[in-house]
C-alpha positions as CSV (number, residue, x, y, z in Angstrom):
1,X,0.0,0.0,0.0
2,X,1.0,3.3,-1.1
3,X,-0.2,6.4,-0.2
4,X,0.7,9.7,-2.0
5,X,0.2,13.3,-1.7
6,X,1.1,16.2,-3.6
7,X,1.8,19.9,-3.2
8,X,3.9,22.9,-5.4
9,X,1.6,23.5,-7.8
10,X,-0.1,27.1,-8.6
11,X,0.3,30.1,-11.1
12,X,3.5,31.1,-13.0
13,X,4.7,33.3,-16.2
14,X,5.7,31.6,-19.3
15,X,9.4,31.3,-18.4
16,X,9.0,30.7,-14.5
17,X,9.9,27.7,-12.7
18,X,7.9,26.0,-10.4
19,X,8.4,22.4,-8.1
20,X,6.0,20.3,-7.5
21,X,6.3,17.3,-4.3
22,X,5.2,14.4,-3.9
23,X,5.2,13.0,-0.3
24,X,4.5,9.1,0.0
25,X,4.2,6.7,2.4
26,X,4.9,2.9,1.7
27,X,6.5,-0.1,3.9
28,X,9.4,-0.1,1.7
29,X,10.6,1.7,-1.1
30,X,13.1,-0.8,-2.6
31,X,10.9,-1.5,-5.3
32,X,9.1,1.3,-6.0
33,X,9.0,3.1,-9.0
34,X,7.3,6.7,-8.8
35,X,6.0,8.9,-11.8
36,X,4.8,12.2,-12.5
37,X,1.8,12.8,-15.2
38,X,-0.4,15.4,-16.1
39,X,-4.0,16.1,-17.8
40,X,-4.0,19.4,-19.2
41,X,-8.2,20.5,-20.2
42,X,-9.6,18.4,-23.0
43,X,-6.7,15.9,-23.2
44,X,-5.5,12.5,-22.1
45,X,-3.6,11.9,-19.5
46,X,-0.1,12.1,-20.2
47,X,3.3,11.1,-18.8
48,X,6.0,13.2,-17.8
49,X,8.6,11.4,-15.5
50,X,9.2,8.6,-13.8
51,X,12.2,7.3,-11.1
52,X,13.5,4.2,-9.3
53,X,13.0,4.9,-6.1
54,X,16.4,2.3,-5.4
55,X,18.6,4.1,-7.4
56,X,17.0,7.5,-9.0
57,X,17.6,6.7,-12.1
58,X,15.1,8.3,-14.3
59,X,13.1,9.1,-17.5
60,X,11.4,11.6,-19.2
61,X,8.8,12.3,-22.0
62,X,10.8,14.3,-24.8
63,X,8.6,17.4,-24.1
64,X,10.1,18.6,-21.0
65,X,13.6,16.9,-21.5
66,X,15.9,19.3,-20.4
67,X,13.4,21.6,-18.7
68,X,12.2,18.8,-16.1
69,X,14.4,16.9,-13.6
70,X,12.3,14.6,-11.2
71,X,14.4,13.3,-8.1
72,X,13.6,11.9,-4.6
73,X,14.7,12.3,-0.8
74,X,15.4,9.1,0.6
75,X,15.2,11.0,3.9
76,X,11.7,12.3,3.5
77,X,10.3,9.9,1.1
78,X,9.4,12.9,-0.9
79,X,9.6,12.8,-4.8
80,X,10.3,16.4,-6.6
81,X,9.8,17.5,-10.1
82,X,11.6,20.8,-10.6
83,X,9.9,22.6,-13.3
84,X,12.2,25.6,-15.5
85,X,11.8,27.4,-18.7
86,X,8.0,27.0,-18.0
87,X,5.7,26.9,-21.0
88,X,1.9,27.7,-21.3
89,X,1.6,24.1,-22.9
90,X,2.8,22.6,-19.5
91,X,-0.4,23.9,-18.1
92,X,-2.2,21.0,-16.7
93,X,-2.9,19.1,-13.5
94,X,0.0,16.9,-12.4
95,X,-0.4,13.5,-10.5
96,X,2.0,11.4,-8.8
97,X,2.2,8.0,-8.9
98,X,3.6,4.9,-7.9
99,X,3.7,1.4,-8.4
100,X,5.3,-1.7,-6.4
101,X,7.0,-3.3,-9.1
102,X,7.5,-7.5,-8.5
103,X,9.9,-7.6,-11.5
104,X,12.8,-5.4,-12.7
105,X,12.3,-1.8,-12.1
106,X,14.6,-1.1,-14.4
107,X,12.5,-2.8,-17.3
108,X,9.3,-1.4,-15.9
109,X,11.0,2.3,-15.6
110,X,11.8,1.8,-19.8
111,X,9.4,-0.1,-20.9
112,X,6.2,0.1,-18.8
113,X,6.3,4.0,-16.6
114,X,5.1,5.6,-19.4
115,X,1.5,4.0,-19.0
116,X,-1.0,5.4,-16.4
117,X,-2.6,1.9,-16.2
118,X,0.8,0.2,-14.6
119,X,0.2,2.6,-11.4
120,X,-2.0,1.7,-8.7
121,X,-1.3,4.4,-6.7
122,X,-2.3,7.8,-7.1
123,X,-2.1,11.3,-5.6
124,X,-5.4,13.9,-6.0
125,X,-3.3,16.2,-8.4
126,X,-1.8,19.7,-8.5
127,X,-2.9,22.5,-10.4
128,X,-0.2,24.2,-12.5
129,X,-1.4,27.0,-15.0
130,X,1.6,29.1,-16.7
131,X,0.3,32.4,-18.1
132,X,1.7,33.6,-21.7
């Protein structure tokens, strides 16, 4: 069981940065691979990063490459995604989530983060608007 919630989120120029947190609570974090998506008005929910919890190695959607860095505090069990070079595209509400993975995170983080169906858990979202 995993249970997430998120904060960060609000109003910024096009250009601003923002970070957005996700605190979460689990028995162990050794398997656990954590993403971020978002579900801007009208669209589909999409993914932007995920992270091994293990080892923080991560990936990213090619739309916020090099604008994006998700990360994590061991000591907090807090998940991050800094947010620079803003854009009003990024506007959307972002979720967390997370998934106990019984096989190789490292496969799942490549291969299977991407899809919001391979999460069971889920945080209530944060609302991030960037103004033009």
């Amino acid at each position: 069981q995993v249970q997430l919630q998120e904060s960060g989120g609000g109003l910024v120029q096009s250009g601003g940065s923002l970070r957005l947190s996700c605190a979460a609570s689990a028995r162990t974090f050794n398997s656990v691979v954590m993403g971020w998506f978002r579900r801007a008005p009208g669209k589909e929910r999409e993914f932007v990063a995920a992270i091994k919890w293990y080892d923080g190695i991560s990936h990213y959607t090619d739309s916020v490459k090099g604008r994006f860095t998700v990360s994590r505090d061991n000591t907090k069990n807090t998940m991050y995604l800094q947010m620079n070079s803003l854009k009003p595209e990024d506007t959307a509400v972002y979720y967390c989530a997370a998934e106990i993975v019984t096989t190789s995170t490292t496969t799942y983080l490549y291969l299977r983060s991407t899809d919001p169906h391979e999460y069971d858990y889920w945080g209530q979202g944060t609302q991030v608007t960037v103004s033009s």
